[in-house]
N, C-alpha and C positions, 0 to 999 in steps of 0.2 A: 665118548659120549658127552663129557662135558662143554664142549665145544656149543651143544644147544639146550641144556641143564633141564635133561631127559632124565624124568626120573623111573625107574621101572614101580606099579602101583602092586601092592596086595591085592587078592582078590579078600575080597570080604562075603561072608553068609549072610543070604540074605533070607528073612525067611517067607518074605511078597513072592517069591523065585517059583516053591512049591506050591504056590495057591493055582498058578493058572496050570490048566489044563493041557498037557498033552497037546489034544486035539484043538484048543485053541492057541496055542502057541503055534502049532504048524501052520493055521490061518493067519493068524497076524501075523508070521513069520513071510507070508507070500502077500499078502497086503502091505507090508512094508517096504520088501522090495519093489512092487510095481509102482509106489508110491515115490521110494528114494529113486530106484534103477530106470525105471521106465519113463517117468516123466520129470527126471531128472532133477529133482529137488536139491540134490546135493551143491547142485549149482546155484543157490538162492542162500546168500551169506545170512539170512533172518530168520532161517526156515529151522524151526526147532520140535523138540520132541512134544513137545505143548502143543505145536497147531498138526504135527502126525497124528498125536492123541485124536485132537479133536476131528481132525476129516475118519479117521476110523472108526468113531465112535466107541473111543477106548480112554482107560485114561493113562497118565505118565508111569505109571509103575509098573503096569501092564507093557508098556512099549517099551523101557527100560530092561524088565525080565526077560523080554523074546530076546532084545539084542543081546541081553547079555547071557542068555542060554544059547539060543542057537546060533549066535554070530561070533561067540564068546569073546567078546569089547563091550563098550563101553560106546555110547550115543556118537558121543564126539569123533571116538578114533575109527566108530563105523562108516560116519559121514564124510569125514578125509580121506579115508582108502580110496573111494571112487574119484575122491576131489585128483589124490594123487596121483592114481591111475590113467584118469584124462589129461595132465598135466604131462606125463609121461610121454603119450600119444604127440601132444600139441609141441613138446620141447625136440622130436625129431622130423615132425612133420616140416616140408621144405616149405608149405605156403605159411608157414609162422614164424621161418627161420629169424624174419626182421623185428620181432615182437621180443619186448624186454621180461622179464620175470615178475615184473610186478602186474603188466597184462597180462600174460600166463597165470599169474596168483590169481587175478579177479577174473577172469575168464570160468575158472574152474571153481569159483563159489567163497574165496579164499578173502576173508578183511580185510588182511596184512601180508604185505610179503614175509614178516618175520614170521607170524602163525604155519605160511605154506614153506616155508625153510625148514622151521622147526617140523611138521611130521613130514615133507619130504626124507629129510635125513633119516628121522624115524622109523621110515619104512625100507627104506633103501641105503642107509647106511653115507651116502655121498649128498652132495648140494646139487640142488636142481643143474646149475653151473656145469658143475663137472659130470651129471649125467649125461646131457647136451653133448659136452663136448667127446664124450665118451661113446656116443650113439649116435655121432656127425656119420652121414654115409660118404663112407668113401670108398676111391676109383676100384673098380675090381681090379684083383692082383697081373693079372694076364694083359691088362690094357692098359699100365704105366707106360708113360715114355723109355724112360732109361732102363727097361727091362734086358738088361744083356740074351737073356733065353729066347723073348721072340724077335732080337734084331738077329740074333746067330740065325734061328729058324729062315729067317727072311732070305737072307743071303744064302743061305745053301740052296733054297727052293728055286732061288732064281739059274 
């Protein structure tokens, strides 16, 4: 884990956590996501819990608690999981096969390549890189060339 000087954090008590409600956390809880997931905010590298605040008409400590009750992260590492997630998608998709990592970083919401290195790793344990090439598709086993099993098949059937 040193490799990208990952550090695991405490959680800390917080005590803003107990003020909101239940039944308002579950709302914010589903206004956040339509906000991040649906209309894809995660994708806008400027997009913070400041201007989530404000289109919800909440404020930062309030959108800090839900994430951090019911998402149980932190702003940042909630708004990377989707970054990474799509990143994911994009790094075995064939129509992007020619796209370098640093367009895959900004694509999915990402400032820096280092930034999207560093919680790729984080979530996944490997480098965007070696995920790629780890989750390159390749030929089914049955329809290699040099498959000795279906050239013998071949010739007996003839």
């Amino acid at each position: 884990m040193a490799k990208y000087n990952i550090t695991e954090k405490k959680e800390k008590a917080a005590a803003y956590r107990s003020l909101v409600s239940p039944q308002l956390m579950d709302e914010l809880k589903e206004k956040i996501l339509d906000k991040i997931l649906i209309h894809q905010k995660y994708k806008d590298k400027t997009y913070s819990a400041k201007q989530l605040a404000e289109e919800l008409g909440t404020n930062t400590r309030y959108i800090s608690a839900v994430v951090n009750v019911r998402f149980h992260t932190n702003y940042t590492s909630f708004i990377n999981k989707f970054r990474i997630e799509e990143a994911m998608t994009l790094l075995v998709d064939k129509r992007y096969q020619d796209l370098n990592m640093e367009d895959i970083s900004d694509m999915v919401g990402f400032a820096n390549r280092q930034s999207f290195y560093a919680s790729f790793y984080k979530i996944n344990g490997i480098t965007p890189r070696e995920y790629k090439i780890r989750h390159s598709i390749q030929p089914p086993t049955g329809e290699q060339k040099n498959d000795k099993h279906s050239t013998a098949k071949k010739r007996t059937k003839k």
